[in-house]
LUMBA-575907 format. One record per residue (C-alpha): residue in three letters; x, y, z negated. Coordinates in pm, whole numbers, padded with zeros to 5 digits, always signed. Each point is the difference from the previous one (the first is absolute). Layout:
N
ALAXYZ;...
% end
This chain:
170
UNK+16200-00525-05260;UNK-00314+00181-00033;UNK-00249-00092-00254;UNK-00410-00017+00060;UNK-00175+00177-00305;UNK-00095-00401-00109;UNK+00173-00046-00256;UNK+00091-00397-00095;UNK-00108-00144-00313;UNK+00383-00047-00068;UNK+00073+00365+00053;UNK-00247+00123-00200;UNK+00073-00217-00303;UNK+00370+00161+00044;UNK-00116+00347+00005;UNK-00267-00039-00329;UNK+00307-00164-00155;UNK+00264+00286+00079;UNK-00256+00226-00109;UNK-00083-00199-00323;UNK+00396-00030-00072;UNK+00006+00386+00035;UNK-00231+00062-00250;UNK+00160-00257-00295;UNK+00265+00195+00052;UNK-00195+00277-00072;UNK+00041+00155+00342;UNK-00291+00094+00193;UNK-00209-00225+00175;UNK-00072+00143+00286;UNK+00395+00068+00062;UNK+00026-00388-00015;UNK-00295-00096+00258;UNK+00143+00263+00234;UNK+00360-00101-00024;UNK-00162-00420+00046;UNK-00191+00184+00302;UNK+00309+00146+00166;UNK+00186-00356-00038;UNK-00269-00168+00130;UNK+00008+00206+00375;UNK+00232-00037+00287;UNK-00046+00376+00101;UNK-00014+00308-00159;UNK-00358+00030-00192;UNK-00172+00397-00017;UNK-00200+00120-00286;UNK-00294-00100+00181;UNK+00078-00350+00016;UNK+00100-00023-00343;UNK-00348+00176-00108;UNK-00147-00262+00188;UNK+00179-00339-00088;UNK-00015+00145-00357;UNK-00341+00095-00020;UNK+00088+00333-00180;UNK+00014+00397+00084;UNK+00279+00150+00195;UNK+00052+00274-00289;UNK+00155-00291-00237;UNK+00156-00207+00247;UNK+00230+00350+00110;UNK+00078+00043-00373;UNK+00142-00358-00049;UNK+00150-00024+00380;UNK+00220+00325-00109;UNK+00099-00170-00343;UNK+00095-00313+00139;UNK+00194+00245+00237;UNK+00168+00181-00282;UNK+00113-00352-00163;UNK+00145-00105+00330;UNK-00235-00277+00031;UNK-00208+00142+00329;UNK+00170+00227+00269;UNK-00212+00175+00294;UNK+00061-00086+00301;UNK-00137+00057+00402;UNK-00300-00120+00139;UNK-00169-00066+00268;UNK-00226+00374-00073;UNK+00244+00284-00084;UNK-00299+00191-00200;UNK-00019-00291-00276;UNK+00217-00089-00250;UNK+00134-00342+00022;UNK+00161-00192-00302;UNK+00231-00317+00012;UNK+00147-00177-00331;UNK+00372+00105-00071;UNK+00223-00287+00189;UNK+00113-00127-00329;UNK-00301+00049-00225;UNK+00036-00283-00211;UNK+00367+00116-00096;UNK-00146+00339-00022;UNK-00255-00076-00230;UNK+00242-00175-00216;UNK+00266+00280-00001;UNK-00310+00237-00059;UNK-00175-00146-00295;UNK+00235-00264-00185;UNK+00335+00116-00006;UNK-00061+00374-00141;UNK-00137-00207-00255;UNK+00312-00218-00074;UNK+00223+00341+00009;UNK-00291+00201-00275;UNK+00058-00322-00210;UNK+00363-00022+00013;UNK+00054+00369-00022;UNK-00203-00005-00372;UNK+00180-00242-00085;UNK+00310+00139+00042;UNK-00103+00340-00147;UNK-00132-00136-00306;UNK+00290-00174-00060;UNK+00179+00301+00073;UNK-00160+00226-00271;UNK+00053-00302-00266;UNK+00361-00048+00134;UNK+00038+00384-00088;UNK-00118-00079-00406;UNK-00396+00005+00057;UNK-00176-00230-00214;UNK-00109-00328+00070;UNK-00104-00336-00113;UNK+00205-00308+00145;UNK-00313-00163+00150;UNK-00034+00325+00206;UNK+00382+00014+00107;UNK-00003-00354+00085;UNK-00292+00040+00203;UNK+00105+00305+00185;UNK+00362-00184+00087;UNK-00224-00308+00117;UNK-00200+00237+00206;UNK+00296+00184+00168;UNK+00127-00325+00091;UNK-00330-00156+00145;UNK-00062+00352+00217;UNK+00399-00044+00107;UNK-00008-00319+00106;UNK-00306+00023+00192;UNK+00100+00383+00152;UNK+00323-00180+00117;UNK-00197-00346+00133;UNK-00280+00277+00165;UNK+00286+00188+00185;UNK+00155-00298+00149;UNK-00312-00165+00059;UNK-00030+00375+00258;UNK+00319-00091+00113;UNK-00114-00405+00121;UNK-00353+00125+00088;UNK+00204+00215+00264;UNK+00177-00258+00144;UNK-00257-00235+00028;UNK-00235+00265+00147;UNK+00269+00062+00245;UNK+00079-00406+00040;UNK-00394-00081+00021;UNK-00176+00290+00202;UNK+00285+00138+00154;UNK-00054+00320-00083;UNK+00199+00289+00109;UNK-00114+00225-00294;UNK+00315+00033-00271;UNK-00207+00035-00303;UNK-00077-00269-00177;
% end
């Protein structure tokens, strides 16, 4: 499907609010608006087109594009001019995103925990209220590393199941 360079009311509201969600997360915002830009096209989209549905400079918009390409979020692809770069969102860039920014999180968590307890395992001083939290801690970060990975397991299957997908990532 191509896209005209209107862009709906609808679409727009979803690429302010990609953006915005970027930026709680304390992400930049421009990585968010471009990433809500790519989702929002049926074909590949060039700096240029980005400069202009974004209303910024191409200098910025190439800085973020090649981030979001280093966190597997945005690939480049063809297009229609072989002397322009052309930029697609990864095929799974919601499960990207995910894998990208929440579940090195749940591992850093888990991992203090566990080393923590470690060093007061091995005689290093500690109150109870700080062992007790720490084993509550590892569990939490556990629980949820084990519920994220098979969650990546399901997501899989129902990406296969639901957009039949040849791709064997999930």
């Amino acid at each position: 499907m191509t896209h005209s360079n209107q862009l709906s009311e609808t679409e727009r509201d979803f690429i302010e609010e990609i953006g915005n969600g970027y930026e709680s997360r304390g992400l930049r915002r421009l990585q968010g608006l471009i990433l809500g830009t790519l989702l929002t096209q049926g074909d590949p989209v060039s700096l240029d087109k980005l400069t202009e549905v974004l209303g910024r400079t191409k200098g910025p918009i190439s800085i973020s594009v090649r981030r979001l390409e280093d966190l597997g979020l945005a690939r480049k692809v063809e297009g229609p001019n072989n002397r322009r770069n052309y930029y697609a969102s990864h095929p799974n860039v919601f499960f990207e995103s995910f894998a990208q920014l929440k579940l090195p999180t749940v591992r850093k968590n888990k991992d203090l925990a566990e080393r923590l307890l470690a060093r007061i395992a091995a005689g290093e001083e500690s109150s109870e209220e700080t062992t007790e939290s720490l084993r509550h801690m590892e569990a939490f970060y556990s629980l949820l590393e084990s519920f994220l990975e098979d969650f990546a397991e399901r997501w899989a299957e129902v990406r296969q199941e639901r957009f039949e997908t040849d791709e064997a990532t999930p």
